[in-house]
N, C-alpha and C positions, 0 to 999 in steps of 0.2 A: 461520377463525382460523389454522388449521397452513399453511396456502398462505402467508397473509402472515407468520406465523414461517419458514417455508421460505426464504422471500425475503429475510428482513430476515439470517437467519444466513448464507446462501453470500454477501449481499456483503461480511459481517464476515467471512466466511471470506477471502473475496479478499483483503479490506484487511489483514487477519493478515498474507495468505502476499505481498504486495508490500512491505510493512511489515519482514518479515523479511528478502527480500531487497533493500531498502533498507541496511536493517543491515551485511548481509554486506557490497555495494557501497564503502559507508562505511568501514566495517573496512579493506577493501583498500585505500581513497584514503588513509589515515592511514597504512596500514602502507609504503606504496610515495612519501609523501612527501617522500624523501629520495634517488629511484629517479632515476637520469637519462633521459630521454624517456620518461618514465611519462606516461598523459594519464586525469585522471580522467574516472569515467562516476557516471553519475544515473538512477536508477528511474525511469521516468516511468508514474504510476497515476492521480495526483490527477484529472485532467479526466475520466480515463473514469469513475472511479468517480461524481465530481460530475452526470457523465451520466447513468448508471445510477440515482441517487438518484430525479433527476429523471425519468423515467420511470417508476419505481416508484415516483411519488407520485399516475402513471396510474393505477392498478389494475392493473401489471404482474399475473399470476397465476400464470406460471411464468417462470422462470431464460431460457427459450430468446426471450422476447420481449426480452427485451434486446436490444442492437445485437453480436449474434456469429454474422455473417453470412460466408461465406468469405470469406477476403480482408481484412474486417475485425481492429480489435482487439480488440474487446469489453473485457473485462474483465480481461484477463490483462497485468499488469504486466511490462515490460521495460525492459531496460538499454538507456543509450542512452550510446554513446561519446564524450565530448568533446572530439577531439583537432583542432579548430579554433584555438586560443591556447595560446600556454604563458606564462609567470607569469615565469619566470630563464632563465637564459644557454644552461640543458643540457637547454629542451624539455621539463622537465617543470612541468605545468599545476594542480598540488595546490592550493589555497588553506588551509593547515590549520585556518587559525581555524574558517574557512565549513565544511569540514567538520566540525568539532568542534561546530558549532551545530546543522550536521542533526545528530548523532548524537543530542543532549540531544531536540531535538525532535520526531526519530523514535520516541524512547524515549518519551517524554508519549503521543504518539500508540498507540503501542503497546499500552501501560497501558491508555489507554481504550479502545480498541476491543475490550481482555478484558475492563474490564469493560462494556460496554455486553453482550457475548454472556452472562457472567453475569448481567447484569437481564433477557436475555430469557429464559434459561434458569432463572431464579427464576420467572419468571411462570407456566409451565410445568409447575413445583416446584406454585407453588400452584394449581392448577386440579387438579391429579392429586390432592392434599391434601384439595380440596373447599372449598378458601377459606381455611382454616388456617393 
């Protein structure tokens, strides 16, 4: 049971720590929307972690079977620059609405993934309890 609590928290741990810098990202497309040759950038986490899901529905048993092999990306979320389009006249590529919608959506997101680490962390609560 703790192996697969093990597993089930570092990837909510990861999707936290993408999640947040998600945030930050966003924060700065909104704040630089106004930025002449600003080019916004995007976290990209979701497929690997959807990957990782999916193999720990293997019987993954530790962290290190995952796909974080040199070279790889495993699990570790990054920025990715988009300064292929720009959107007006002075190069910069903001969309504010679309950013404003990840933000709200980031934030849902966020929320649950604390509370899903809180229901694994109650369960935990109750086994140390004795069922209580």
């Amino acid at each position: 049971m703790f192996t697969s609590f093990n597993t089930k928290i570092t990837l909510l741990e990861k999707a936290l720590d993408a999640s947040w810098l998600s945030q930050e990202v966003i924060s700065g497309n909104i704040a630089n929307s106004d930025t002449p040759g600003y080019k916004a950038s995007e976290v990209v986490f979701g497929d690997f972690l959807n990957a990782a899901i999916s193999q720990a529905d293997m019987k993954a048993t530790r962290m290190k079977h995952f796909n974080t092999a040199p070279g790889s990306v495993g699990l570790n979320a990054f920025v990715k620059h988009m300064d292929t389009s720009s959107l007006r006249i002075d190069g910069n590529n903001v969309d504010l609405e679309l950013e404003m919608t990840k933000l709200a959506k980031n934030s849902i997101y966020y929320n649950a993934l604390v509370q899903s680490i809180n229901k694994e962390f109650g369960k935990i609560r109750t086994v140390i309890n004795g069922g209580k």
